[in-house]
N, C-alpha and C positions, 0 to 999 in steps of 0.2 A: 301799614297795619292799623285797623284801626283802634282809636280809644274806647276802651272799655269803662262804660258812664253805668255809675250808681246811681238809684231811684228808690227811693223810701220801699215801693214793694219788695226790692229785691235786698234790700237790707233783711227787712222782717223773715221773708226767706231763709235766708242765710241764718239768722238767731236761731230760726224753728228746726232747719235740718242740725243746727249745732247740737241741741237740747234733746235731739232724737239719736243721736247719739253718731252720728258723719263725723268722720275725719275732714279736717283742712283738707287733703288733696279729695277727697270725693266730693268734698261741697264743690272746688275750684272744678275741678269736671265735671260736675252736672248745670253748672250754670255759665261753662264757658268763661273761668278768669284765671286766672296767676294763682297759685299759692301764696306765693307774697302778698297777694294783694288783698286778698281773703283773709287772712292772719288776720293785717292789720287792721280789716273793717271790723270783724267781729271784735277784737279786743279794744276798738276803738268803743265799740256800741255798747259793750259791757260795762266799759267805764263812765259812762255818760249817764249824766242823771235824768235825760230827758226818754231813757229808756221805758218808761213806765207805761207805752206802747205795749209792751211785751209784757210785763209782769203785772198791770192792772191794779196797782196799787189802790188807788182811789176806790176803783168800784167791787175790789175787795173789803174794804173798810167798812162802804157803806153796808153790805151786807151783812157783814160784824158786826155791826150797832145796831142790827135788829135783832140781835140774838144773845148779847152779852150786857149782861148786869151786874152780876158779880164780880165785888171784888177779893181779893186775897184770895186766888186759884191759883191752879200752878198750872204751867200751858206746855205743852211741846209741837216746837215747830220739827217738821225731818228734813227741810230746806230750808235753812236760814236766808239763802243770799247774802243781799249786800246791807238785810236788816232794815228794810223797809215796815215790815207788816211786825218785827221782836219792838220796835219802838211803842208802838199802837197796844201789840199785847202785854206790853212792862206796865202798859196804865193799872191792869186790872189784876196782875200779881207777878210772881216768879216765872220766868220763860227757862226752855232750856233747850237750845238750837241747833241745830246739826247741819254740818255740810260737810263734802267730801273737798271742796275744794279751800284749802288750807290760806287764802288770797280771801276770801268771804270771811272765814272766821275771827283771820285776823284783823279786819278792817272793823265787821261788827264789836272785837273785845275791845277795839281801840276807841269806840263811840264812848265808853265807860258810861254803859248804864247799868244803875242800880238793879240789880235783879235779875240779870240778864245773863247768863251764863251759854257762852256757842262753844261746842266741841267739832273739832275737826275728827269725823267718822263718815263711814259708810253709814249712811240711817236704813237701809233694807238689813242690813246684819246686825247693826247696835241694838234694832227692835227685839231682837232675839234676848240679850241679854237685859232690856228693862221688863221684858217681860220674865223673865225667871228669876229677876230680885224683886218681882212684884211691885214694882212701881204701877203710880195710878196718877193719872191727870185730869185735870177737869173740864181739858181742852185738848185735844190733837189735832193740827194741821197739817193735814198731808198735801204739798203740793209739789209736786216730781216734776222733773223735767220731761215727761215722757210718761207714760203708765204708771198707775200706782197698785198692777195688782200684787207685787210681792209683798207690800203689805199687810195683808189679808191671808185669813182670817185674825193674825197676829194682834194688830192695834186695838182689837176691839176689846183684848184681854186687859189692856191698859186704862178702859174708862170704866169706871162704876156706875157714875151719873152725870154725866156730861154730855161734850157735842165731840161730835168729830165733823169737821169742814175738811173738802175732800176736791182735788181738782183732779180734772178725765178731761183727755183732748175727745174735742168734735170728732165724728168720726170721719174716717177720711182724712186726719189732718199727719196722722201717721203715715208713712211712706206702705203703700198697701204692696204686699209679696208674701212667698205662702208661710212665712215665720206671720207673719202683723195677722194674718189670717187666719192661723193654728192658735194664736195666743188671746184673739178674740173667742173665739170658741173654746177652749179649756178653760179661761177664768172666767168669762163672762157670757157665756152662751151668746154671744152675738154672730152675726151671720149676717154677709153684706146682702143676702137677698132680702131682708128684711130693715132698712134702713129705721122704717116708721117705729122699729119695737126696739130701738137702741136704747132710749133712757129705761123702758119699763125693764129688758132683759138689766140692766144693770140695778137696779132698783131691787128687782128679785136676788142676785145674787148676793148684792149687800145687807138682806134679809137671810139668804144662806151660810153666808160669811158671820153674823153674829150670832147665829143661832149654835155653831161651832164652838162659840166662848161663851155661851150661857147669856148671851144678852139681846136683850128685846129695844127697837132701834124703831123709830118715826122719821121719814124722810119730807123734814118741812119744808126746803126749797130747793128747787135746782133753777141756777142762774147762768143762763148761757152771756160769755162775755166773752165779744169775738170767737178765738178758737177754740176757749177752751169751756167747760159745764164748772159751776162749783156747786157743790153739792153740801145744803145744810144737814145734819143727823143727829137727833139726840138720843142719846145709847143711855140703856139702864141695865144693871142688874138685875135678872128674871130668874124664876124657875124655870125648868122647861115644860115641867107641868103647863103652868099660866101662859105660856108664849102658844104650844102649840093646844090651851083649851083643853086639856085629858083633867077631867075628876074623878080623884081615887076615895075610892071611901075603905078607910082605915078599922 
């Protein structure tokens, strides 16, 4: 029988089918290994500080220092992790961090940083309830393992005057079948015959998406890094008047 040899590609692999949501045995069946063996790579890789492959820590930052000046803001991450990017945002005020997975939260509360508060939640459902206690941040990070459109039109109700930084996998990097296919077109009017109009179709819809919650949005950068886009946004409070141009004379 022969041995079955890891290779850095098929590592990253392995992370991205994890993040899209694969069980242990369909990753181990689609790549031809063990269950066992699978387990322990990806748990291996999760724990590793050298994973920054995958989550792009760096050249997320760098694009946060082109957009953030202020300080004493209050930020909300919906993915903590393993609290990588809540250090970075503790410089400039109070964070408040979410992860479902209860192994991230408690490693980020053990970092004890000042200001930094991670709750173990679902963040597609806890948006529900910061938004009907009216909470307001001056910052939102959404960066999902996988799609971020369940958070929309929602989050936008949470900024008054700030940014939202936004991560969307490449396209194509999703497992394509006719759910990824159904789910491109209902949130985001995308359609793989049209590869060339991905970022614009998204672009419009995150223009449809805040006009939902009363808010008037500029999309200052999208930065493709490796698989995934990040997307800068600065969200404001608008009329709808002023947004969509209608002058009413009183």
């Amino acid at each position: 029988m022969n041995k079955f040899i890891w290779c850095p590609d098929l590592e990253e692999k392995v992370v991205q089918l994890k993040q899209e949501g694969k069980t242990y045995k369909q990753i181990a069946n689609d790549i031809g290994s063990t269950l066992s063996s699978v387990k322990h790579k990806i748990r291996r890789l999760q724990q590793n500080d050298n994973l920054d492959k995958y989550k792009h820590t760096k050249e997320k930052i760098e694009q946060l220092d082109r957009y953030l000046k202020e300080t004493d803001i209050y930020i909300l991450e919906t993915h903590c992790g393993f609290g990588s990017l809540s250090e970075y945002y503790n410089l400039f005020g109070e964070v408040l961090s979410i992860d479902i997975d209860a192994n991230r939260v408690n490693i980020l509360n053990g970092l004890g940083l000042e200001g930094v508060a991670a709750k173990k939640a679902d963040s597609e459902k806890e948006i529900y309830s910061l938004v009907f206690n009216n909470c307001k941040f001056d910052v939102v990070d959404i960066d999902p393992y996988g799609f971020p459109s369940r958070y929309f039109p929602h989050c936008f109700h949470l900024i008054d005057d700030g940014f939202l930084f936004l991560t969307f996998p490449v396209l194509g990097v999703a497992q394509i079948n006719k759910i990824t296919i159904q789910h491109y077109k209902s949130f985001w009017d995308v359609t793989l015959d049209e590869p060339e109009k991905y970022i614009d179709r998204i672009k419009e819809k995150l223009f449809d998406y805040a006009f939902m919650a009363k808010k008037a949005i500029e999309v200052l950068e999208v930065l493709r890094i490796d698989r995934i886009y990040r997307f800068v946004i600065k969200v404001r409070k608008e009329s709808l008047l002023k947004i969509v141009g209608l002058e009413v004379n009183r």
